[in-house]
N, C-alpha and C positions, 0 to 999 in steps of 0.2 A: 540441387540439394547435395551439401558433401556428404560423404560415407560417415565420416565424423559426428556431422552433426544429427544425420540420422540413429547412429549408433548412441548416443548421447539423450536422445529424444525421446528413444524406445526402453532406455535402462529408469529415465525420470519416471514415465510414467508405469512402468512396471515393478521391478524389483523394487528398486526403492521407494515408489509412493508405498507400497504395499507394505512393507518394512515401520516407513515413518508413521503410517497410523498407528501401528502396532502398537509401536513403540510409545506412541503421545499422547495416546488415550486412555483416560482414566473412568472407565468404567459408564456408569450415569453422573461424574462428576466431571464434564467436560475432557480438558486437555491437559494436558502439562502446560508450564509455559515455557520450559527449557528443557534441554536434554542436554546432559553435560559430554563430554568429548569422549567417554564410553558410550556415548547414548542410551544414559539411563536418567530416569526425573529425579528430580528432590522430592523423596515420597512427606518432606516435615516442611514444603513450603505451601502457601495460598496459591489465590488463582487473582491473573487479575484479568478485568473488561479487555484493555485492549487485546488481550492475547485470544479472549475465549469470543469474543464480536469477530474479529480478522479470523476467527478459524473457523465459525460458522459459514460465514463465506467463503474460504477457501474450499471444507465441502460442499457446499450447497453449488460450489459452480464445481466442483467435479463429477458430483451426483447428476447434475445437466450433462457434462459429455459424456457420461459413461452411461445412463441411464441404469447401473450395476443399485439391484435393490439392496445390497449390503452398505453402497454409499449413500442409501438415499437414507437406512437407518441410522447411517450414523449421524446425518445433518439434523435427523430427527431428535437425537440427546444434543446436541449441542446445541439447536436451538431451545428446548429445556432450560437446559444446564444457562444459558443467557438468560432468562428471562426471570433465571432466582435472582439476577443483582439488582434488578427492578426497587428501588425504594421510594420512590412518588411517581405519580401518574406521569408517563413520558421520561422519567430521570436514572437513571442508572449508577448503582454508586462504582466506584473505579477499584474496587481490592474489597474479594471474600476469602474467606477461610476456602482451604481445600473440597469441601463439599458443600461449596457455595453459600454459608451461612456467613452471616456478617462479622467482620472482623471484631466488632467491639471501640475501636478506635475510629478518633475523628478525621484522622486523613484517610483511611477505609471508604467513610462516607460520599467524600466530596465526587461530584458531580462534573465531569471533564469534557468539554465539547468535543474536544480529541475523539476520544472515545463513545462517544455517543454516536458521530458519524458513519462508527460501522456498525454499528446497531441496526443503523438502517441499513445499511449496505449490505450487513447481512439478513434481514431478515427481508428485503426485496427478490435477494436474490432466494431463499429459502423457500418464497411464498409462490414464486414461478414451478419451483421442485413440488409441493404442494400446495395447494392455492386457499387458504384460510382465514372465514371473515375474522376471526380474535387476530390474525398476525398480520393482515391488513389495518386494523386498529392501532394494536400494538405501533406498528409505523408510524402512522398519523400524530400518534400522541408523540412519541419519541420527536419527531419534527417538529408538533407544537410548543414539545419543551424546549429545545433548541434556539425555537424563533423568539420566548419571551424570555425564559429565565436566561437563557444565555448567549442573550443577544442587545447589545447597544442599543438602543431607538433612535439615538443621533445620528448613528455612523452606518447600522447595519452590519456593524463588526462582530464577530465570534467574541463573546468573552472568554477565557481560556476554563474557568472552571464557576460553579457555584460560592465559594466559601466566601466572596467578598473583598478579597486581597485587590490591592489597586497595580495590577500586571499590565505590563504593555500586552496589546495583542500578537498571535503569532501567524504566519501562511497557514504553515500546515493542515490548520483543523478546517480553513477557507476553502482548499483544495480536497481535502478527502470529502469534506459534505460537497463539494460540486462534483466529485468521482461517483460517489452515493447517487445524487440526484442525476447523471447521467447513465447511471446503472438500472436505477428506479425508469427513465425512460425502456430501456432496452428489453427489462423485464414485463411492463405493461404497456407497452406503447400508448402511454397516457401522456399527452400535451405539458400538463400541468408539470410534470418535471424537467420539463425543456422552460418553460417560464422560469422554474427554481434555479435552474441549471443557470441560465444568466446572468440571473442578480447575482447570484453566488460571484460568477465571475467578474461582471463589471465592480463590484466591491473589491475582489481579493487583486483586481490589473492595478486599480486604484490606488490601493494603500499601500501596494508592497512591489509593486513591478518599480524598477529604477529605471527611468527614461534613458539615464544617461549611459551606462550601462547595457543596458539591453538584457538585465536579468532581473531576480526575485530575491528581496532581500528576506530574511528568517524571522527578524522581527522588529518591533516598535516599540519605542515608548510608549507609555501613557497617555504622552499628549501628542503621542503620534509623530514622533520626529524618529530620524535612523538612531539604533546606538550609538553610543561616543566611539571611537579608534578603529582598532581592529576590529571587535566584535558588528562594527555596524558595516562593516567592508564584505564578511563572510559571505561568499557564499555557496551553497550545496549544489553540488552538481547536480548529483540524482534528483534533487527537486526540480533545477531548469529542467531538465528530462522529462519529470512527471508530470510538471503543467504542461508541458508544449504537446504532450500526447492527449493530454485530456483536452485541452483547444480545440485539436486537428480531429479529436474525436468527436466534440461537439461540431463543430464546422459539420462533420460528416453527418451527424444523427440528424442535426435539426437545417439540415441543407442552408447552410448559413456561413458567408464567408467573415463577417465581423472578429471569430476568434482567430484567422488566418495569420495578420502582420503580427502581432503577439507574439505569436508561436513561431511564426520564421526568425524571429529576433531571440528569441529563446533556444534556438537551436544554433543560430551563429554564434550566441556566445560561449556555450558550452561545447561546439565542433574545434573552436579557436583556442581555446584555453582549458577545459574541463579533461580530454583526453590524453593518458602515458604516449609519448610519440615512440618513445623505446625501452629496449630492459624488459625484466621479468613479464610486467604487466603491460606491456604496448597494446594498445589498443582498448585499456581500461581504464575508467572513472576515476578521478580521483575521489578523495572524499570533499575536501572543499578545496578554491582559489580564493581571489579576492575580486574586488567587482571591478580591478586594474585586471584580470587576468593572471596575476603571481599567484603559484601553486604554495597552499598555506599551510596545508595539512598534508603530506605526499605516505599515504595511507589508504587501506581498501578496502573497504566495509562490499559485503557482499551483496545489500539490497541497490544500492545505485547503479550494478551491474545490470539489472532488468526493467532500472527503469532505462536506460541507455537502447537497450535488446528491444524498448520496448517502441521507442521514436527512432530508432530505427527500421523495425520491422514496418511501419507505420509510412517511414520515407522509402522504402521499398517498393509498396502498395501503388503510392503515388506517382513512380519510377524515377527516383532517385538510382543511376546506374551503379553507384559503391555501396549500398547501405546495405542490403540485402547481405554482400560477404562480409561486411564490418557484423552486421548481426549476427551470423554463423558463426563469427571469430570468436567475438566475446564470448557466444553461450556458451563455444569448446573452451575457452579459458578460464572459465567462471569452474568447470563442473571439476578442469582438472586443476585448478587451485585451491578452490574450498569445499571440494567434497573427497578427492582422493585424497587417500590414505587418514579419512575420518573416516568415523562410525556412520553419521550423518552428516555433517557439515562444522564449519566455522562460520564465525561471525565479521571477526575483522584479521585483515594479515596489513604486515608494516612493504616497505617496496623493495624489501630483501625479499618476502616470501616464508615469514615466521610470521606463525600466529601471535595477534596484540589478544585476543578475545573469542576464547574456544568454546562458548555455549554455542550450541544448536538452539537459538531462537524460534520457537513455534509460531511466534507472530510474522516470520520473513516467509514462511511459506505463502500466504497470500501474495508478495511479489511476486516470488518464481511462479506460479501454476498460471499469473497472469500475463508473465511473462511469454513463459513455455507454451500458452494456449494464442498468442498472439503472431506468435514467430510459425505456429500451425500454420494461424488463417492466412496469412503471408504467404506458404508454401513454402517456406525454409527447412520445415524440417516434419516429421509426424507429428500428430495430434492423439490427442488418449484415444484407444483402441472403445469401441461399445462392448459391451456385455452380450456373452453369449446368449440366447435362446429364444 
């Protein structure tokens, strides 16, 4: 363990976790979704799902490390504060007014698998914090609405929202319900989520893994072919990142080597291509390349950095003999580029090292504490301290 990245470890989960709540919570009406570069909210904007779902589980998995009954109160309004966007059995609309009443508008309403993903995700992990048959319910439904209204019968595809629009499908929302439902294992050691957990995945290797390539494309037409040009080339680094961890995760949970070659291919591509070899940010993400490998976007968005921190701490485990300091590197690079000299953080910086995009996103904490809590069980670095008494 460097001195660094202990010192880095012990300020995340102290001064500043303690700080950022402060700061992002609004009362009984959940969270902010931003905090601007003062680190103050916009007391005249709404609130949406994904910000206030990704934050319920953000606390509800720090109220588990810390066992701190002031975290466990808070997961306790924000799981509330979720359950006002509820607008049909299982369905959640994506955007309320600041104290959760509905916005009045028809894009307000709609219904985003996106977002519903961490509905359960967080309210799995909430339900561990305390164990409640309405929020065991609660799950179920959310799942069942999932599986009918927004899901293909053909394909087993995510459809990306309720309203009807004829959208190509996208990974992402594929991935976060397969992070969910191996979440959902971890918190009940119930079977029946390891079943979910692999349909999830043999659908999302399916349709969006590029063979030829050895990565994950962002999304699809309609009729299910790549996009045309450039756009169908894209692709996220931090997503190879995040599938190849959640594979290597499942492999591990459900003692199962099927999501392994997957995942080893998803890591060569982004070991090869995805990584600054020099300059400011060596040893960091970029934001996208191409599925040739050419860096397309030479830009740094903050959350790709822990999914990186996070397949690596991951290849560490495994004993991968460099990944352990690559992961110490990046977390000391990450903390002293986008959070010194903020209030809280940035968003995205260009590869000078000027900020593109100075909100403090409330929805990127669920990266970091997953990240930060992963790099722990690795023994890289501390883990949140428990609550006195």
């Amino acid at each position: 363990m460097t001195k660094d990245a202990q010192e880095w470890s012990q300020w995340f989960w102290g001064p500043f976790l303690s700080d950022w709540l402060a700061r992002v919570q609004d009362g009984e009406n959940g969270v902010f979704d931003a905090l601007d570069v003062d680190g103050n909210p916009d007391l005249t904007s709404g609130k949406t799902l994904l910000a206030q779902a990704r934050t319920l589980f953000t606390i509800a998995h720090i109220a588990l490390a810390s066992g701190d009954p002031a975290h466990v109160e808070a997961a306790r309004k924000q799981a509330e504060f979720v359950k006002s966007f509820q607008k049909a059995k299982g369905l959640y609309r994506c955007k309320s007014m600041r104290d959760g009443t509905a916005t009045g508008r028809k894009d307000g309403e709609i219904a985003r698998s996106y977002d519903q993903t961490f509905v359960v995700l967080g309210f799995v992990t909430w339900n561990k914090v305390a164990q409640s048959a309405d929020v065991s319910i609660l799950i179920e439904e959310c799942w069942g609405a999932l599986k009918t209204h927004l899901t293909d019968p053909d394909t087993g595809l995510l459809r990306n929202d309720d309203s009807g629009a004829d959208t190509g499908p996208a990974q992402n929302p594929h991935m976060h319900l397969y992070e969910a439902c191996l979440q959902g294992f971890r918190m009940t050691n119930d079977a029946i989520w390891l079943e979910r957990a692999a349909d999830l995945r043999a659908v999302g290797l399916q349709y969006f893994m590029d063979d030829n390539s050895g990565s994950i494309a962002e999304f699809l037409t309609p009729d299910l072919q790549p996009l045309a040009g450039g756009d169908g080339q894209r692709r996220e680094v931090g997503h190879q990142c995040e599938w190849a961890w959640l594979l290597l995760e499942e492999a591990e949970l459900a003692k199962t080597t099927t999501p392994i070659d997957p995942a080893g291919r998803l890591v060569t591509f982004a070991d090869d291509c995805g990584f600054a070899s020099k300059g400011l940010f060596e040893g960091a993400v970029y934001d996208a390349v191409s599925s040739a490998g050419d860096v397309v976007e030479n830009s740094f968005l903050l959350w790709p950095q822990t999914e990186a921190i996070k397949i690596l701490t991951t290849r560490h485990r495994a004993g991968d003999p460099s990944a352990g300091e690559r992961a110490q590197r990046l977390m000391c690079l990450m903390f002293e580029r986008w959070f010194v000299g903020h209030t809280c953080f940035v968003n995205q910086l260009d590869a000078e090292g000027a900020v593109i995009w100075d909100e403090g996103l409330t929805r990127l904490m669920y990266h970091l504490v997953i990240a930060m809590s992963e790099g722990a069980r690795a023994g890289l670095w501390a883990d949140m301290p428990k609550a006195q008494g």
